[in-house]
C-alpha positions as CSV (number, residue, x, y, z in Angstrom):
1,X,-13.8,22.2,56.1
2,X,-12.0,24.7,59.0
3,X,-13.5,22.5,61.3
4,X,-12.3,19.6,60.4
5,X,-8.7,20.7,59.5
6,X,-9.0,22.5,63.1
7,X,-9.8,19.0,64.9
8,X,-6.2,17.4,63.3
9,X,-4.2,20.0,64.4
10,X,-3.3,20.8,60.5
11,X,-2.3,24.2,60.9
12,X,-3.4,27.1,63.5
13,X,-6.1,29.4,62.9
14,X,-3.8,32.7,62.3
15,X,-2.3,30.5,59.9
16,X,-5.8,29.9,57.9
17,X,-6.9,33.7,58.4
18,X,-3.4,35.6,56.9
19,X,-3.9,32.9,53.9
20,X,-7.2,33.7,53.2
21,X,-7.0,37.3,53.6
22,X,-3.8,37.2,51.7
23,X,-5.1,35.1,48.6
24,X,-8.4,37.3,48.4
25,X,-6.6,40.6,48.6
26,X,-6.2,40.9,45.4
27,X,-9.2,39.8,43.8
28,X,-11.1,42.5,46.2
29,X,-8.8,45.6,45.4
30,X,-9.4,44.7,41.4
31,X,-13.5,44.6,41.8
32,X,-13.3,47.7,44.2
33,X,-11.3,49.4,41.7
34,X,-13.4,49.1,38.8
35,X,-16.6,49.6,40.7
36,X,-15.1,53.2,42.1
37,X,-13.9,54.3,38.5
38,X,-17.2,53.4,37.1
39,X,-19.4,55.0,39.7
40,X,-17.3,57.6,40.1
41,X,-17.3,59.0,36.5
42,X,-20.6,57.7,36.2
43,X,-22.0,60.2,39.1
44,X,-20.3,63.6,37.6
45,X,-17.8,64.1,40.3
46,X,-14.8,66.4,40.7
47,X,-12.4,64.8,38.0
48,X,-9.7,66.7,39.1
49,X,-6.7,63.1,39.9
50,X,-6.1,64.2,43.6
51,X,-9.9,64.1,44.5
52,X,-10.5,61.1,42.7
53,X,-7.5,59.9,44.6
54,X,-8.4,60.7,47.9
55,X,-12.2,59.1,47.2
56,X,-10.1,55.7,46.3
57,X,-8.2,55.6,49.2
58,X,-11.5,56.2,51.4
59,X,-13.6,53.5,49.4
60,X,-10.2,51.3,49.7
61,X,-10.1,51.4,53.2
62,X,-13.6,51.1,53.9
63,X,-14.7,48.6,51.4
64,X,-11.4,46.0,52.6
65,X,-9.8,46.9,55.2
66,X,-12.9,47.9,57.8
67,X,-15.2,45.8,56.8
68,X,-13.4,42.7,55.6
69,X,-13.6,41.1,59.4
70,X,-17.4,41.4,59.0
71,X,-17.5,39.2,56.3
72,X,-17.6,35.9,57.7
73,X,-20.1,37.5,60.6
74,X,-23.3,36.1,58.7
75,X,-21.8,32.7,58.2
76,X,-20.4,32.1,61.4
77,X,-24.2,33.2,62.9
78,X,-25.8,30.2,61.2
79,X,-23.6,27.1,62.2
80,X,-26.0,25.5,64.0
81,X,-29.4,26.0,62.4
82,X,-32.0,23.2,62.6
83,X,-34.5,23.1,59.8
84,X,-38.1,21.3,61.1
85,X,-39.3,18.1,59.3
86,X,-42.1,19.2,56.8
């Protein structure tokens, strides 16, 4: 469908990306969040608030913002895949 948008000059690329990034934002930061609380209750950590903190702002970071541009890596790998006649 990008491709295809692309060829009509509908809008540019950075234009697509911020959208998309924007619009899933959210959705990401709510599934991170309850994964972390769960797990990290669930393994017997420090409960102290500032160390739970500091563990959500390192899964935050890592879990969105590092590897969010590695996300589409897998997809964009298999454009052009030819399956044989069986």
């Amino acid at each position: 469908m990008l491709a295809k948008e692309r060829s009509v000059d509908m809008y540019k690329l950075s234009a697509y990306l911020i959208s998309r990034n924007t619009s899933n934002l959210p959705l990401e930061v709510i599934l991170d969040v309850l994964f972390l609380v769960i797990v990290y209750f669930m393994a017997g950590t420090n409960k102290a608030f500032v160390a739970f903190s500091l563990t959500y702002l390192k899964a935050i970071f890592l879990s969105i913002i590092a590897a969010q541009p590695l996300e589409p890596s897998p997809a964009g790998n298999c454009l052009d895949v030819d399956i044989p006649p069986q």
